[in-house]
C-alpha positions as a Python dict, from the first residue, in 0.01 Angstrom:
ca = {
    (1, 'X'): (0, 0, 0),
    (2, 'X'): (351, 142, 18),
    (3, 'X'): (617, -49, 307),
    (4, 'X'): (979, 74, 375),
    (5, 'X'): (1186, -150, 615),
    (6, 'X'): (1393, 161, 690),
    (7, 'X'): (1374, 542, 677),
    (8, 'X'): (1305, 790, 417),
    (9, 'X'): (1521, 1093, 328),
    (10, 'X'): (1498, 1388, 73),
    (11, 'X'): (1840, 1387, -27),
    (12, 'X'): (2174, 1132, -44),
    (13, 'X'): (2392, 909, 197),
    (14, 'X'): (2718, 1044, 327),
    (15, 'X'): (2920, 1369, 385),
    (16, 'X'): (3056, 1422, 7),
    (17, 'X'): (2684, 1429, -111),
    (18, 'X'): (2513, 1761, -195),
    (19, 'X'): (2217, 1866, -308),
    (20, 'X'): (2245, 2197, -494),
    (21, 'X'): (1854, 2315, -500),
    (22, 'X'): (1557, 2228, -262),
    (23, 'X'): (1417, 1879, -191),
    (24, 'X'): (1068, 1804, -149),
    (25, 'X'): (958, 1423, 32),
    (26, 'X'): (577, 1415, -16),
    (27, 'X'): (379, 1088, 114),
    (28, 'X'): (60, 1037, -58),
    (29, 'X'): (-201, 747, -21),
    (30, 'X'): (-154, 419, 225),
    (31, 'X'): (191, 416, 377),
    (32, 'X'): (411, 221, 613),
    (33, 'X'): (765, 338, 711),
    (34, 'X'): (921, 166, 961),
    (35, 'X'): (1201, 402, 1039),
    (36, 'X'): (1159, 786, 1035),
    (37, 'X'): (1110, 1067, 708),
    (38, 'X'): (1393, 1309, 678),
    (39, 'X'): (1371, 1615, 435),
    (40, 'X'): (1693, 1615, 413),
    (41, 'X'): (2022, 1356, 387),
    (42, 'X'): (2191, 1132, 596),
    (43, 'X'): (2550, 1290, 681),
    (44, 'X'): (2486, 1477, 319),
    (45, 'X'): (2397, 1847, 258),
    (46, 'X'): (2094, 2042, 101),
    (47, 'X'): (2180, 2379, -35),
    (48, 'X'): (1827, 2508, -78),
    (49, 'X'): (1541, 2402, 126),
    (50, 'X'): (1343, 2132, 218),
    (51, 'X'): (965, 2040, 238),
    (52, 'X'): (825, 1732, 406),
    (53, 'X'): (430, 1706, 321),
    (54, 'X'): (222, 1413, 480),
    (55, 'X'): (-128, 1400, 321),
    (56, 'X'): (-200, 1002, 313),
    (57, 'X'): (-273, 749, 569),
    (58, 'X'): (85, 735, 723),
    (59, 'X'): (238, 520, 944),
    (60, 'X'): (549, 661, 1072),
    (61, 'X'): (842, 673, 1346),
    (62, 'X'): (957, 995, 1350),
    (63, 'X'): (946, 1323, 1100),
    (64, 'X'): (1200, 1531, 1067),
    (65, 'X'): (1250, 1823, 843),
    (66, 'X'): (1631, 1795, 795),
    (67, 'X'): (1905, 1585, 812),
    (68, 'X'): (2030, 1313, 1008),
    (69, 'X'): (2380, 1317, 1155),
    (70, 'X'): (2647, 1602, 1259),
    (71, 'X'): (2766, 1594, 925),
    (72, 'X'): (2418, 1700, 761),
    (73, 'X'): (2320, 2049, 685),
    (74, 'X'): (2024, 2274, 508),
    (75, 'X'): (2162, 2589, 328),
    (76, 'X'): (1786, 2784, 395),
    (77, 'X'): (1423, 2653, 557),
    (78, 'X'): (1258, 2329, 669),
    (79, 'X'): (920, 2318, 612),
    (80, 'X'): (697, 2015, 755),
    (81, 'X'): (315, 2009, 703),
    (82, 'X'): (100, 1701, 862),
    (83, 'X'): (-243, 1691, 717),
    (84, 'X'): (-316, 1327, 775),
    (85, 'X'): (-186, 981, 870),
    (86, 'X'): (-24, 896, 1250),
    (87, 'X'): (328, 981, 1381),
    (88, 'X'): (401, 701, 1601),
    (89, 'X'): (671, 906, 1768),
    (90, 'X'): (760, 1313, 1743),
    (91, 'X'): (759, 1556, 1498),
    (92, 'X'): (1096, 1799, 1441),
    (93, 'X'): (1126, 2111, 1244),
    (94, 'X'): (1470, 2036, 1241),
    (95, 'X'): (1738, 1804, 1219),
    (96, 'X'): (1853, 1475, 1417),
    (97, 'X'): (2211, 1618, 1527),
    (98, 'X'): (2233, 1827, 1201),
    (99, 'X'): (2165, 2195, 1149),
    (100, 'X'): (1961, 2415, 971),
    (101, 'X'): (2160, 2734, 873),
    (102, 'X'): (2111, 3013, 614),
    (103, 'X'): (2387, 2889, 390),
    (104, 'X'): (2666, 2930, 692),
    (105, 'X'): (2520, 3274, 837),
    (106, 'X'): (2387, 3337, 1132),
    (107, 'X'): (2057, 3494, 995),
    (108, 'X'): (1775, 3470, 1239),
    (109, 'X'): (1526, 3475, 962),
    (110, 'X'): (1179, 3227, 1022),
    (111, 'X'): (1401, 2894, 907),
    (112, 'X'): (1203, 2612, 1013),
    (113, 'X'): (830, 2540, 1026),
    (114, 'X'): (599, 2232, 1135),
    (115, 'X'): (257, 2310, 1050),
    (116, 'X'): (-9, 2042, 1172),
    (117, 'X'): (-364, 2055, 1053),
    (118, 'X'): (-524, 1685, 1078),
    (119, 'X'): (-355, 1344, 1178),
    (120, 'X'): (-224, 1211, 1500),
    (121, 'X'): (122, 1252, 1704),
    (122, 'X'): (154, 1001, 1958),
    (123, 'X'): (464, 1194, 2059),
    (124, 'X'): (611, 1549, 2093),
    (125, 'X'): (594, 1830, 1866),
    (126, 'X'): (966, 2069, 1811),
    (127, 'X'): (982, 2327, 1602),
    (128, 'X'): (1357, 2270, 1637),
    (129, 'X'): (1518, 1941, 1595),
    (130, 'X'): (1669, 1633, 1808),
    (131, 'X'): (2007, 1764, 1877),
    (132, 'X'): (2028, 1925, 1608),
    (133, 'X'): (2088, 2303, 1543),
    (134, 'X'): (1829, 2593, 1401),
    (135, 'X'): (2055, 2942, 1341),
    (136, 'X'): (1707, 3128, 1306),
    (137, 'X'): (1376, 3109, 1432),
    (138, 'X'): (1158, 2792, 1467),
    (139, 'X'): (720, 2817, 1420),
    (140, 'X'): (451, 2558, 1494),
    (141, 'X'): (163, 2620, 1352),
    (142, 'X'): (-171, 2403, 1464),
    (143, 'X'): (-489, 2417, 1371),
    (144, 'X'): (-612, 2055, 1386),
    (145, 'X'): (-524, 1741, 1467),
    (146, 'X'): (-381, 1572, 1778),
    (147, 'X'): (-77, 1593, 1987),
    (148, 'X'): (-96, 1295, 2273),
    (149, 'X'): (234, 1451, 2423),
    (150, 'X'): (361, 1825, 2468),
    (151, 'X'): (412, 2078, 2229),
    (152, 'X'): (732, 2270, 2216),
    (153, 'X'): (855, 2619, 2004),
    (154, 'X'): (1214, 2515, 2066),
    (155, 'X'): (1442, 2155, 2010),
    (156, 'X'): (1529, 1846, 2217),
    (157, 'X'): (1835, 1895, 2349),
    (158, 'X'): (2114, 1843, 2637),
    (159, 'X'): (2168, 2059, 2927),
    (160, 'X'): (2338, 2388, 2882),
    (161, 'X'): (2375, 2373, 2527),
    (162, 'X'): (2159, 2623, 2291),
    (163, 'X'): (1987, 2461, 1983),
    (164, 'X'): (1754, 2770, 1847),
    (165, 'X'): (1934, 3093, 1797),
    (166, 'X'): (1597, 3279, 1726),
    (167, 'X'): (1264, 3337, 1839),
    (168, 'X'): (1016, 3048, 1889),
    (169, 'X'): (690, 3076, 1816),
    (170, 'X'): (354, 2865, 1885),
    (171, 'X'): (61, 2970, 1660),
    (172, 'X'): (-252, 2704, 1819),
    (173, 'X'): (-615, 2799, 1636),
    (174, 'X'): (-738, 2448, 1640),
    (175, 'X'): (-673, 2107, 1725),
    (176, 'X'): (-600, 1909, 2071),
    (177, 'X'): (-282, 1920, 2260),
    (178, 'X'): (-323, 1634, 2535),
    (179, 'X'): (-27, 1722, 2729),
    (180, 'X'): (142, 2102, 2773),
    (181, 'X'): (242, 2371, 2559),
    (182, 'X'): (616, 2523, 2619),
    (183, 'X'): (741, 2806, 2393),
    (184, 'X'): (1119, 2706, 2474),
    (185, 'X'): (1332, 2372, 2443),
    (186, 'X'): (1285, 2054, 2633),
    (187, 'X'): (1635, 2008, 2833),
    (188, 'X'): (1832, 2280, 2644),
    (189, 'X'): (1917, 2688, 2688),
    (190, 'X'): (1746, 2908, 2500),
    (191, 'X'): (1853, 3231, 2344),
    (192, 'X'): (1828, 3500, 2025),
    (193, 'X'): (2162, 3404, 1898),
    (194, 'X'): (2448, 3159, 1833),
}
């Protein structure tokens, strides 16, 4: 069995650090990680993309596809894909305060992705992040598995303040949502541009 006291992230610590290509944080096997699983840095950037794939018996806080912290940034996509283990909190196609951002533009291309097809989230589901900004569109995709919260296309975010700047999209074939689906945000505006 794996055990990390903290979190795990796809890329480095701190705002000088960058990542020129794509990073990829895959958890295979028997797992324990006490803090969260971020695809991308903490206060560091990601040029490319990044891919977080569960497919072992996780135990987890929180997944995130990006960053965590204003200063963190992902040049093209998030991609997260739970086939297996438990999320003991939410799941975010996004960033925790970061953003997700075709390389500076404002491109409203399909940016960030959380696909769920087995496993268990004891929390939400966001195809956005936690406070943290998507310039494009955000997809959930879920065809299995189990939500025990709600399901949202959009981010968690604060009053009056817009986190998604494209379309949001919920794609549910399969699987159990225990609480409600929303296409929007939870606590944030929603609009086609930012």
């Amino acid at each position: 069995d794996a055990t990390v006291g903290g979190s795990i992230y796809g890329a480095g610590l701190g705002e000088p650090t960058n990542v020129g290509g794509n990073t990829t944080v895959s958890v295979l096997g028997q797992a324990n990680v006490t803090g969260n699983i971020y695809g991308g840095g903490e206060s560091g950037d990601v040029t490319g993309g990044t891919t977080v794939s569960v497919n072992g018996n996780l135990q987890v806080n929180n997944v995130y596809g990006a960053g965590k912290g204003e200063d963190s940034n992902v040049g093209t996509s998030t991609s997260v894909t739970l086939t297996a283990g438990t999320v003991n909190g939410s799941v975010y196609g996004g960033a925790e305060k970061g953003t997700v951002r075709l390389n500076g533009s404002g491109n409203a291309a399909d940016i960030a992705t959380v696909t769920i097809t087995n496993g268990l989230v004891k929390g939400n589901v966001y195809g956005g992040g936690q406070l943290g900004t998507v310039a494009g569109q955000t997809t959930v995709n879920m065809n299995g598995g189990t939500v025990e919260g709600n399901l949202f296309g959009g981010a968690l975010g604060t009053k009056s303040v817009l986190y998604v700047g494209g379309l949001k999209t919920i794609n549910m074939t399969g699987g159990t949502v225990v609480g409600d689906l929303y296409g929007g945000s939870e606590n944030a505006n929603d609009a086609n541009s930012l």
